[in-house]
Phi, psi and omega in degrees: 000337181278351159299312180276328175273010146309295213286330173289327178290314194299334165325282221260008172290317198288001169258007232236094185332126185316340154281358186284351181259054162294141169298345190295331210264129176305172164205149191224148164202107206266163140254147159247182176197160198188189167219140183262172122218126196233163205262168172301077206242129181318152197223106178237112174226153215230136173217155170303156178056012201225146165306135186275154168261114180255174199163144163261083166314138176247092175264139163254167170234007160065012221279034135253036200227137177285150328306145188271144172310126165205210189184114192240144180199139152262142180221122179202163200215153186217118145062070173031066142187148184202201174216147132198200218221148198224148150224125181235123192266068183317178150201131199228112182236130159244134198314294175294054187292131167291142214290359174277017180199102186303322182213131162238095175213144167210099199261351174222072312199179192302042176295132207252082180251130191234121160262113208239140183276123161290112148250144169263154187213069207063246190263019171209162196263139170273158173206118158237161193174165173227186164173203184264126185267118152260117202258147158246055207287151167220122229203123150220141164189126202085068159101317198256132194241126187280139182266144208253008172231053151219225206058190185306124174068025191060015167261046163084335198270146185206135167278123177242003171171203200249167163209156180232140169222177188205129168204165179245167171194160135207185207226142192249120185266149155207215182353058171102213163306337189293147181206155175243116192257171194220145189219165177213140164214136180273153177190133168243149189193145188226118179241146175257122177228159195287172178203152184308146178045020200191207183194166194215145205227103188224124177247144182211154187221144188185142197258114194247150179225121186224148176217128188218224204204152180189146185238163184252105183258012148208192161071174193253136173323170168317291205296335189262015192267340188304000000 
């Protein structure tokens, strides 16, 4: 999967407004790794012939359990404001399953590619921004288990809705470019994904904390532009 979302980032860079490729401008490009929390959010899965099932979903995401949770991100900034672009490797598996349903999860996974507006703000950074959820759902209910070689390429995969997220970060510089970052981010996303005979309706809101490694790959540091 980290293939592909490499291949998704560089993609959705050639959309990226004609001004970031200014010479002025720094560029950065970190990894994470994290923890969620996600809150209690409507859950509606709908099959033909069949009473829909509701529910206030309890999702967890395990996110040091394969697949691990993670977050690849380009960055780049002019005169303390900028853009960037996220790929976040999400996950939702839920806990409170009703008895109509054996297994509800979408672990390779709930992905979150977000283009988000930079602002700096003393030693930190702001980001507001949306995008898109690429879902892996796997599923069974009442019995029937939905198959996992269709969607984009027969991998499973499906763009299934919108997401918005708000988040701070910062960044501790050391050797140079190197910087070790720290993030807190709010994020909501509403997806529709298939299920055997149906489909399922799903929200989710959730609070992520990430620590990850980043190079600054041109320009002067944060720390030395104040």
């Amino acid at each position: 999967m980290i293939k592909e979302a490499c291949g998704w980032l560089a993609g959705l860079l050639l959309f990226c407004p004609l001004s970031v490729l200014s010479q002025d401008r720094t560029w950065s490009a970190t990894v994470a790794g994290g923890a969620v929390k996600n809150f209690r959010t409507p859950l509606t899965i709908q099959q033909s012939d069949a009473e829909a099932i509701k529910l206030d979903a309890d999702f967890v995401s395990r996110p040091f359990s394969p697949p691990v949770y993670y977050d690849i991100r380009v960055s780049t900034l002019n005169q303390r404001k900028g853009w960037e672009l996220k790929f976040t490797h999400h996950k939702l598996i839920l806990t409170n399953l009703p008895p109509e349903v054996q297994r509800f999860s979408i672990t390779d996974g709930f992905n979150l590619l977000t283009m988000n507006r930079l602002w700096l703000h003393k030693d930190f950074s702001l980001s507001l921004g949306g995008g898109i959820v690429i879902t892996h759902p796997e599923s069974t209910v009442r019995n029937k288990a939905y198959p996992e070689n269709k969607g984009i390429l027969n991998k499973g995969y499906y763009i299934s809705g919108p997401t918005i997220e708000a988040a701070i970060a910062r960044r501790f510089y050391f050797d140079g470019n190197w910087f070790v970052l720290g993030e807190g981010r709010a994020n909501g996303s509403y997806v529709k994904v298939p299920v055997a005979d149906g489909n399922a309706k799903v929200t989710n809101a959730a609070l992520h904390v990430l620590l990850g490694i980043g190079f600054q790959l041109n320009g002067k540091t944060t720390s030395e532009t104040k």
